[in-house]
TORMARMAR-212594 format. One line per field, with one value per residue (C-alpha): residue number from 1; residue in three letters; z, y, x. Coordinates in steps of 0.1 Angstrom, whole numbers. Example, Ala and Ser with C-alpha at 12.3 -4.5 7.8 and 13.67 -1.06 7.14 Angstrom:
2
num	c(1:2) $
residuo	c(Ala:Ser) $
Z	c(78:71) $
Y	c(-45:-11) $
X	c(123:137) $
***
This chain:
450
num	c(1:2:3:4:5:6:7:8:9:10:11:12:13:14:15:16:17:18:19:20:21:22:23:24:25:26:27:28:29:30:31:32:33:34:35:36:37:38:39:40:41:42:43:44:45:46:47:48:49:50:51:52:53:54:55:56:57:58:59:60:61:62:63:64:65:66:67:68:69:70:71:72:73:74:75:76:77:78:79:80:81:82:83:84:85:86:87:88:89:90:91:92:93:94:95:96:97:98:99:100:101:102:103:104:105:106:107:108:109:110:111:112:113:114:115:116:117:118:119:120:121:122:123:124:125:126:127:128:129:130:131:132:133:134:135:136:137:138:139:140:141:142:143:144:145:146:147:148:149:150:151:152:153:154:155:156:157:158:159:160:161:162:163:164:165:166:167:168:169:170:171:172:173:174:175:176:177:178:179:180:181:182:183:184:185:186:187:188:189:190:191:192:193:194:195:196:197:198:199:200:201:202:203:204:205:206:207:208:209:210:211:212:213:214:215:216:217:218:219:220:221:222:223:224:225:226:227:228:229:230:231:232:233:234:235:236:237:238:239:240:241:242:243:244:245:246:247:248:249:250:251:252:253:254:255:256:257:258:259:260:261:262:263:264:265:266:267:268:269:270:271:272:273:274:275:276:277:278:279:280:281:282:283:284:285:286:287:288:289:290:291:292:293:294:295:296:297:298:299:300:301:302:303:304:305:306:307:308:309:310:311:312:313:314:315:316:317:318:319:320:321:322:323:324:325:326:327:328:329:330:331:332:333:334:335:336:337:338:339:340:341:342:343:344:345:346:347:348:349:350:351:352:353:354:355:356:357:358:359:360:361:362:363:364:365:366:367:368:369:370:371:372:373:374:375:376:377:378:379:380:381:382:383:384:385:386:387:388:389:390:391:392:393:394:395:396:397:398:399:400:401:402:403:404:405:406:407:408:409:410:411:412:413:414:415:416:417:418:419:420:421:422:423:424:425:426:427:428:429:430:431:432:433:434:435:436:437:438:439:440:441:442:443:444:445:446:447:448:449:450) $
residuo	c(Unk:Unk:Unk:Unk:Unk:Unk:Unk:Unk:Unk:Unk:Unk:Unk:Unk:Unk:Unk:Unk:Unk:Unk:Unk:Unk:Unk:Unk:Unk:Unk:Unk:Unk:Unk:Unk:Unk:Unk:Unk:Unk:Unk:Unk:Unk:Unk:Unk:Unk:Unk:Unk:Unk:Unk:Unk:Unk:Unk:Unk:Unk:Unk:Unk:Unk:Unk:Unk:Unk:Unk:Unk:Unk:Unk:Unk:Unk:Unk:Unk:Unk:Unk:Unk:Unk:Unk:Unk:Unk:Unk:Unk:Unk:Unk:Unk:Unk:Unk:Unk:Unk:Unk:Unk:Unk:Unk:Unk:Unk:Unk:Unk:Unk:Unk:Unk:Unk:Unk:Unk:Unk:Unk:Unk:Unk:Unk:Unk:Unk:Unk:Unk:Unk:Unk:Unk:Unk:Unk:Unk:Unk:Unk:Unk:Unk:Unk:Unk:Unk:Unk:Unk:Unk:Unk:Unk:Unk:Unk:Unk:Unk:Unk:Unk:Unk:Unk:Unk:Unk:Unk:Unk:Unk:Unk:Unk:Unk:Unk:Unk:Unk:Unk:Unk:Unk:Unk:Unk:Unk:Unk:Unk:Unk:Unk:Unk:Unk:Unk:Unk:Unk:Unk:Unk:Unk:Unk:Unk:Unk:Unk:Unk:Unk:Unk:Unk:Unk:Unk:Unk:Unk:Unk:Unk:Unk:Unk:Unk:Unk:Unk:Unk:Unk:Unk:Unk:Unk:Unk:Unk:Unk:Unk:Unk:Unk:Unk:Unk:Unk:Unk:Unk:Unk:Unk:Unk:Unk:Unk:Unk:Unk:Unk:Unk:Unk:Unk:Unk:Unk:Unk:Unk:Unk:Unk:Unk:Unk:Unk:Unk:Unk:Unk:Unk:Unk:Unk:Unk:Unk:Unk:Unk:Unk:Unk:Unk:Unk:Unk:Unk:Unk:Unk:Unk:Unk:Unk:Unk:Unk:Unk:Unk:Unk:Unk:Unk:Unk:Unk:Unk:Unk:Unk:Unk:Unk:Unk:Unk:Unk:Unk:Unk:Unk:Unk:Unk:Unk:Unk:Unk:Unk:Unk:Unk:Unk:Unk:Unk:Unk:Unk:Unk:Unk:Unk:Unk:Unk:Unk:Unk:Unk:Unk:Unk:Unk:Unk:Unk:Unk:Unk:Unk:Unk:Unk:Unk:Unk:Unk:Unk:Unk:Unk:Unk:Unk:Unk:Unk:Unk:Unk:Unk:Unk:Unk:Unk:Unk:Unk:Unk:Unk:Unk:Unk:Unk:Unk:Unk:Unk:Unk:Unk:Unk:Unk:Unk:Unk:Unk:Unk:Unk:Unk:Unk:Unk:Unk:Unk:Unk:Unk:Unk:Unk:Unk:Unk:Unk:Unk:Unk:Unk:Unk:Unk:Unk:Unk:Unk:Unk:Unk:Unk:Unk:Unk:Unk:Unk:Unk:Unk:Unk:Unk:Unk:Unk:Unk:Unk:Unk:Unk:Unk:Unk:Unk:Unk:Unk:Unk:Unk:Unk:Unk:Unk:Unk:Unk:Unk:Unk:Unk:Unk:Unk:Unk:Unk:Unk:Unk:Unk:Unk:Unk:Unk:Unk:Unk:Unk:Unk:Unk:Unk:Unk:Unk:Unk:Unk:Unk:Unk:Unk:Unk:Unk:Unk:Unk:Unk:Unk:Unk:Unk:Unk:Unk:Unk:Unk:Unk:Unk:Unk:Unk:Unk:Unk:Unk:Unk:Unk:Unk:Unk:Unk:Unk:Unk:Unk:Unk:Unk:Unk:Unk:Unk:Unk:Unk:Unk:Unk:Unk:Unk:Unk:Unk:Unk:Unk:Unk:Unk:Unk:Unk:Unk:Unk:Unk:Unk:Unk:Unk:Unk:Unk:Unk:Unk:Unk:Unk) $
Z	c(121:88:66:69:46:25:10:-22:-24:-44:-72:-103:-131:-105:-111:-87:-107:-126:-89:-77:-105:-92:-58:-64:-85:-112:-141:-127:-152:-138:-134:-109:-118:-103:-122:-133:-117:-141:-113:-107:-90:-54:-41:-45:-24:-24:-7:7:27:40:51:31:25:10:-16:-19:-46:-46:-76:-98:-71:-71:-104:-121:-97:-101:-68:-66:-74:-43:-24:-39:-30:7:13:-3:24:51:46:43:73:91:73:62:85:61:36:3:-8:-45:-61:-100:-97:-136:-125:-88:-55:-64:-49:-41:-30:-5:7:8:30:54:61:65:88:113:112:135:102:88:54:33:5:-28:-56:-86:-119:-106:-135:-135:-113:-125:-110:-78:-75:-86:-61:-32:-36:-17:16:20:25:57:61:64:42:3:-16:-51:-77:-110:-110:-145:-149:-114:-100:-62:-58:-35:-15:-11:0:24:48:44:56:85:92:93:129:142:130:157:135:141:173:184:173:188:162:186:179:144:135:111:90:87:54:30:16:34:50:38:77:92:128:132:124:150:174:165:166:196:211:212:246:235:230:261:252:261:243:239:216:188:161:137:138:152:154:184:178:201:216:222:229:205:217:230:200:205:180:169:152:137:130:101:107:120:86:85:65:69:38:24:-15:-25:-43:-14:8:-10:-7:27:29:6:35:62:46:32:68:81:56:62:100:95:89:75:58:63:32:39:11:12:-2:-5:-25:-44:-57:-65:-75:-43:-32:-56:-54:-12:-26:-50:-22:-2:-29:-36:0:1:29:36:24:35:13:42:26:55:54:36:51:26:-1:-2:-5:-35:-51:-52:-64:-94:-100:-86:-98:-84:-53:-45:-23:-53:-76:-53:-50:-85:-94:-70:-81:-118:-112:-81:-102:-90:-56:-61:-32:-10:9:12:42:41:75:91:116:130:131:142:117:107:124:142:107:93:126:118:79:95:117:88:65:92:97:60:56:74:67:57:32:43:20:8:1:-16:-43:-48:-54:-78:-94:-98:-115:-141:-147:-157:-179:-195:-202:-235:-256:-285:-277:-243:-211:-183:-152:-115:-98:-61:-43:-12:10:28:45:47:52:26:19:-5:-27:-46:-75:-86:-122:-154:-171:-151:-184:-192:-161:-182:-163:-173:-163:-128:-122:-134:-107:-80:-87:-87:-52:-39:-46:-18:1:-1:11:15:27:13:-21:-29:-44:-66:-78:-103:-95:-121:-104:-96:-129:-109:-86:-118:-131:-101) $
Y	c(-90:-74:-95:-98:-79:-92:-67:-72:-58:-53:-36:-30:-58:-86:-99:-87:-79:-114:-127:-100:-117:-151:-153:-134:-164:-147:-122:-88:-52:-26:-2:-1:-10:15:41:71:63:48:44:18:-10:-12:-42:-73:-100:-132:-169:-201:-226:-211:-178:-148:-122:-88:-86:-44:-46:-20:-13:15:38:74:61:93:113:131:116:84:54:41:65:50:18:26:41:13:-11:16:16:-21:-24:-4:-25:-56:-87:-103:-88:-106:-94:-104:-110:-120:-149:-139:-110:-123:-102:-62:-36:-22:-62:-52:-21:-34:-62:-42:-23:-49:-69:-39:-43:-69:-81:-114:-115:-141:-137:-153:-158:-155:-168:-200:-221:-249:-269:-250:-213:-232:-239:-203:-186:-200:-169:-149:-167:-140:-111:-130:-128:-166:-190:-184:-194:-203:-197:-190:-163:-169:-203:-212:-230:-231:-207:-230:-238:-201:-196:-223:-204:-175:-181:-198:-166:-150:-138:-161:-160:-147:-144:-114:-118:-107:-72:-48:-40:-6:5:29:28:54:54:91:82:105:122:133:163:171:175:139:146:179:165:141:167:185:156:148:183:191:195:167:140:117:102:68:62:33:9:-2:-31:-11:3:36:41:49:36:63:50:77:89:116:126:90:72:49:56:41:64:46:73:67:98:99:92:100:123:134:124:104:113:123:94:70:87:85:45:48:64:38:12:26:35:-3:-15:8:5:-32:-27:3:9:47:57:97:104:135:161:197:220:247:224:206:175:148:115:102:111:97:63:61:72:40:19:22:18:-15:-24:-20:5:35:67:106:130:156:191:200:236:250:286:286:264:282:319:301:287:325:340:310:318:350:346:310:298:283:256:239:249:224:200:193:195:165:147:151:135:107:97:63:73:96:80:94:129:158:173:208:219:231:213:243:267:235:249:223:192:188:183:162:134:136:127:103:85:86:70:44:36:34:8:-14:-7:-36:-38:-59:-86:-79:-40:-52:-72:-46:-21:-43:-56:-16:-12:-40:-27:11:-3:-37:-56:-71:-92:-108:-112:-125:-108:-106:-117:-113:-145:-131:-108:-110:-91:-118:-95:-56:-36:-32:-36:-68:-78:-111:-115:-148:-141:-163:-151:-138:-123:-102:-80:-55:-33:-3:-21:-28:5:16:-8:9:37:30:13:43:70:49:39:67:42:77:72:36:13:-7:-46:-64:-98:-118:-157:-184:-194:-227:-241:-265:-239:-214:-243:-242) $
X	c(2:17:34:72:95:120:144:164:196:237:247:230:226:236:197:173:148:146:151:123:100:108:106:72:59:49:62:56:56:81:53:24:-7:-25:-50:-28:5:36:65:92:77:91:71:51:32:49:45:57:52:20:35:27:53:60:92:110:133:156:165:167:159:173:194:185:197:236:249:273:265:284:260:231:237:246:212:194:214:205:168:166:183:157:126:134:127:151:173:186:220:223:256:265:291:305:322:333:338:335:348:310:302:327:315:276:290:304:276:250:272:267:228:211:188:196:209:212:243:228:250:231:238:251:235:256:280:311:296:283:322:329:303:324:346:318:326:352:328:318:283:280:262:261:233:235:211:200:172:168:164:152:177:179:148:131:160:166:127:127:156:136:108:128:141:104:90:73:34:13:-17:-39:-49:-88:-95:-117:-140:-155:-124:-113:-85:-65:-31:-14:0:19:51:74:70:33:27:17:34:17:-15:-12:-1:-28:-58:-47:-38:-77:-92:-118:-92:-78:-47:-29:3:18:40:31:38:58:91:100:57:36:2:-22:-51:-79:-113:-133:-167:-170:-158:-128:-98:-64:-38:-13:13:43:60:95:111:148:160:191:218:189:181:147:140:151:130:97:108:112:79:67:72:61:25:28:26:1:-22:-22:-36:-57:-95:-89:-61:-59:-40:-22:-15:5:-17:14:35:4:-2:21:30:40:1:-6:5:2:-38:-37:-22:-51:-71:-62:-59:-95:-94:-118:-96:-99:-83:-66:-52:-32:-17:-48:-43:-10:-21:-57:-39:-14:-48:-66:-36:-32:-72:-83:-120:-129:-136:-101:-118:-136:-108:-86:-110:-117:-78:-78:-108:-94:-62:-71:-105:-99:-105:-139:-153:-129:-141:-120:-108:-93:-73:-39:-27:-2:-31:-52:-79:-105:-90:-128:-144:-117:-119:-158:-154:-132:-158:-177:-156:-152:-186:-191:-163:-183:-214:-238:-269:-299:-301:-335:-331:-300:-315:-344:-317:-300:-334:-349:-307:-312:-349:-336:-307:-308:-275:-283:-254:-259:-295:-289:-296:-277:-298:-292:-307:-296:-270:-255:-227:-209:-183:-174:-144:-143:-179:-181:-211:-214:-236:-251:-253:-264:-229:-203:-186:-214:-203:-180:-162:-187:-218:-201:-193:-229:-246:-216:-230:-269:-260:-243:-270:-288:-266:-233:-206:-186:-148:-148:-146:-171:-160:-187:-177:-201:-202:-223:-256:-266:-283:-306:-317:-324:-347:-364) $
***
């Protein structure tokens, strides 16, 4: 079951980032932390009370852009009303009631998500007695609290978390079955290319609802292999600014990332790469999911590409572009098709497979520390006259594929060495499609003795 969403919300410099930083539990930069990307940060992981939830903040989206402020802020509200499973309307009590608190209000009173009205900057008794000026928006309740300091955080988080779905848990999966995220920009081609996959004469087809908003999750049979597609097209764009609707995009990858096995990361060849690839690339990353780079509309982007550089091979020309500026996902194979002409959309479902199997492919245990043994052998960690030692390895889970090192000292694995034993692992075994996780654990002294 994907985690719930809890949108933040109101006017700038009411708070809700400080809030955003709060209710996340820790201090969070502004940018993402993912390899090449600097961005706004849009989201976090949060909990409480056992349930684990994912915090948007809405803020600063789009604020570069010439249109109205008051336009700004009613798409915000529109799109949170369409995600959120709980939206947080943030308010500063110094100022009072505005005239855009007003207009906000109105238009999440129409939705059928809850929202909570918190009154922030409430940091003593006198602006508790202040923020009751914000029962007249009439959206119920008002919370009070001080982002800054604290103050009635954790009454805030215990209604919302009341307000959650209920927590089905993830239910028993079928693990014959793949399944895969379209996930991209807008308009790089992600409905076509579902058309298309599922428009060959190989493919049987069973729709039927699935878990996330305005999504049809299609069961469906290739060449005897049972599949999932867990579209995120269908994103609205009419009167939505470019930078809202990268957001928008934002969370609806978010969520089907979070169920998928493949993420299909879906890129316009004719308009070329960009940061929103980019960063729906490094969200899969991180997710740990298995990844396939798709250039959809190569039959435009490839003519583009020759003309750009009429003496290369525009094929490896686009390819390394892409493995220069994704280089934290290398692993990932590349796919080059059209989904109108329905031009390489066999291959691309059979890197897919791939890429699946990889994902949860398992190393013996044995071979495993004879790879790692032969690694260590070649190219000696040596600090300070010490040597770092592997006393055993093991893989205790996959998907992504997960290896554990009992080590002598765990802060001898630099993060070049780890990537040198990745890669000493992977000329054996390819892992293609997939990251690979290595974690380095102190070994049991006694049993070293022994």
């Amino acid at each position: 079951m994907p985690k719930p969403i809890v949108a933040v919300v109101g006017r700038p410099n009411v708070g809700k980032s400080t809030l955003f930083n709060r209710l996340t539990g820790r201090r969070i930069a502004i940018v993402e932390d993912i390899p090449g990307i600097t961005r706004d940060r849009l989201y976090a992981d949060g909990e409480w009370n056992g349930r684990t939830y994912t915090l948007i903040d809405t803020g600063g989206i789009g604020m570069d852009e010439p249109d109205p402020l008051q336009a700004q802020i009613r798409v915000q509200a529109e799109v949170a009303m369409e995600e959120a499973d709980v939206i947080l309307f943030i308010v500063d009590v110094e100022p009072g009631v505005t005239a855009i608190d007003e207009e906000l209000a109105d238009l999440l009173r129409k939705g059928d998500t809850p929202v909570l009205l918190v009154v922030n900057k409430a940091d003593n008794a006198a602006r508790e007695r202040d923020a009751a000026e914000f029962y007249g928006l009439g959206l119920g309740e008002v919370y009070s609290v001080s982002a800054l300091s604290g103050r009635g955080v954790a009454d805030l988080l215990d209604v919302v978390v009341e307000r959650f779905p209920p927590d089905e848990g993830e239910g028993e999966e079928d693990d014959d079955v793949v399944k895969i995220a379209l996930i991209g920009r807008p308009n790089v081609g992600k409905s076509s290319l579902l058309n298309a996959i599922l428009g060959e004469e190989r493919a049987i087809v069973s729709p039927i609802a699935g878990t996330t908003r305005d999504a049809i999750d299609t069961p469906f049979d290739w060449e005897g292999h049972r599949l999932l597609l867990i579209d995120t097209a269908g994103i609205r764009r009419s009167g939505k600014i470019q930078g809202t609707v990268e957001y928008y995009s934002v969370l609806r990858a978010q969520r089907a990332i979070e169920r998928c096995d493949v993420a299909l990361i879906v890129i316009d060849s004719a308009e070329g790469l960009a940061d929103g690839d980019k960063r729906v690339a490094g969200m899969a990353h991180e997710a740990g999911k298995a990844s396939v780079l798709v250039v959809n509309k190569w039959d435009v982007g490839r003519q583009q590409t020759m003309e750009a550089n009429p003496s290369k091979n525009p094929l490896q020309v686009f390819t390394q572009h892409l493995r220069d500026e994704m280089p934290f996902v290398a692993y990932a194979p590349i796919a080059f098709c059209s989904a109108v002409r329905r031009t390489g959309i066999g291959a691309m479902v059979e890197t897919t497979l791939d890429a699946g199997q990889s994902h949860a492919m398992r190393i013996p245990t044995g071979e495993l520390n004879r790879l790692l043994r032969d690694a260590l052998d070649a190219r000696p960690l040596n600090d300070k006259g010490r040597t770092f030692k592997v006393r055993y390895a093991t893989m205790p889970s996959v998907k992504p594929p997960t290896i554990v090192l009992f080590v002598n000292d765990p802060d001898m694995l630099h993060f070049s060495y780890k990537r040198y034993l990745e890669n000493q692992i992977r000329k054996t075994y390819a892992f293609e499609g997939t990251p690979l996780r290595l974690f380095a654990r102190k070994a049991d002294e006694r049993k070293e003795k022994e």
